[in-house]
C-alpha positions in Angstrom: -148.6 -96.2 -36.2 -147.4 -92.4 -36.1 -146.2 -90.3 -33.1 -149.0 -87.8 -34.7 -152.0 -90.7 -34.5 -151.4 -91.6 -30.7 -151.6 -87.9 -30.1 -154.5 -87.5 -31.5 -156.0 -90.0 -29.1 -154.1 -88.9 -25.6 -152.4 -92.0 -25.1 -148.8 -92.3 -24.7 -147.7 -88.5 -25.2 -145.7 -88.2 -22.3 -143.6 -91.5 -23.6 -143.6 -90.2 -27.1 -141.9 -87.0 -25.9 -139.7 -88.9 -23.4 -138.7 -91.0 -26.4 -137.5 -87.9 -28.8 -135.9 -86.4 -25.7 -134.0 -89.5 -25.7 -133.0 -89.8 -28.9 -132.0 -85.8 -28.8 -129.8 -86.4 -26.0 -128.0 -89.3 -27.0 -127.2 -87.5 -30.6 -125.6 -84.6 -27.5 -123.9 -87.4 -25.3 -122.2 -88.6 -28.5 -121.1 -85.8 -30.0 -119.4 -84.6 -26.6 -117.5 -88.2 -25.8 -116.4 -88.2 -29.4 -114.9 -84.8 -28.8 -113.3 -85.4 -25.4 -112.0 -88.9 -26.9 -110.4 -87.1 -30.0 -109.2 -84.0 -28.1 -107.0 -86.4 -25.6 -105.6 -88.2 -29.0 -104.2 -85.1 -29.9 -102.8 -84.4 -26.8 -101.3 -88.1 -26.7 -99.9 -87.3 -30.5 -98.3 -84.3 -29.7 -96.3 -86.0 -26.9 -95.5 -89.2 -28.7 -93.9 -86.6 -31.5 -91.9 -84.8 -28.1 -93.8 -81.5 -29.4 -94.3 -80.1 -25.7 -95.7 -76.4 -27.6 -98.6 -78.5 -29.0 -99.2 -81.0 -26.2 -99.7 -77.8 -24.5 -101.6 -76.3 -26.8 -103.7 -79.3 -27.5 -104.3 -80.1 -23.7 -106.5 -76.7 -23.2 -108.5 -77.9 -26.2 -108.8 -81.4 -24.3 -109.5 -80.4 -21.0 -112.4 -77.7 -22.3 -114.4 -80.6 -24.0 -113.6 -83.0 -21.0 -115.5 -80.1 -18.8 -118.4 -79.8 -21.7 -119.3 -83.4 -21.5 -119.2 -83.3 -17.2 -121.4 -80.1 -17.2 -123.7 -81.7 -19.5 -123.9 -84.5 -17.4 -122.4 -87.2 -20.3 -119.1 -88.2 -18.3 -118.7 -88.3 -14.2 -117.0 -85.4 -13.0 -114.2 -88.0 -11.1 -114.1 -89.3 -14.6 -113.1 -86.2 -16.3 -110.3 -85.0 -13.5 -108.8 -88.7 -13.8 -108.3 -87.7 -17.7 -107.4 -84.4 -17.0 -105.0 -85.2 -14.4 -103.5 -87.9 -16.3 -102.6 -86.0 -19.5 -101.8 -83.0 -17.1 -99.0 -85.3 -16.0 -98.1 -86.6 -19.0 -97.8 -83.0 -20.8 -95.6 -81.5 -17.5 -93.2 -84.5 -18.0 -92.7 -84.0 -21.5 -91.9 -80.0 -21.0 -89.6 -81.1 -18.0 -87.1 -83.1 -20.0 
């Protein structure tokens, strides 16, 4: 049966709209991990190549989609400062050698 039948009837609207919200946000939550996920790759690239002027570089890129996912909700905020911290850390010990 169609979303457009039930509405025609009353029944169900507020799950139908629940459903497409649904499906709406989880095309969102996606998109943001997969950023954050291949941001921090980079990041981890750069400083398995020693290139501490892109693992900089990279690591403002990865820490701006770490903080898109938190503020949409997608990743818990202790989540995102454990990944920012940690490739913080990583990047500072590279450009210390």
């Amino acid at each position: 049966m169609s979303p457009m039948a039930k509405l025609k009837t009353g029944r169900h609207t507020s799950a139908i709209k629940a459903a497409r919200q649904a499906e709406k946000r989880q095309i969102r939550n996606r998109a943001l991990k997969k950023a954050s996920r291949e941001t921090a790759k980079v990041v981890l690239a750069a400083i398995e190549k020693k290139d501490s002027a892109g693992a900089q570089k990279s690591l403002k890129s990865a820490e701006s989609a770490l903080d898109k996912a938190r503020k949409k909700g997608v990743v818990h905020w202790k989540t995102t400062a454990r990944r920012k911290s940690r490739l913080a850390t990583r990047v500072a010990k590279l450009t210390a050698k």
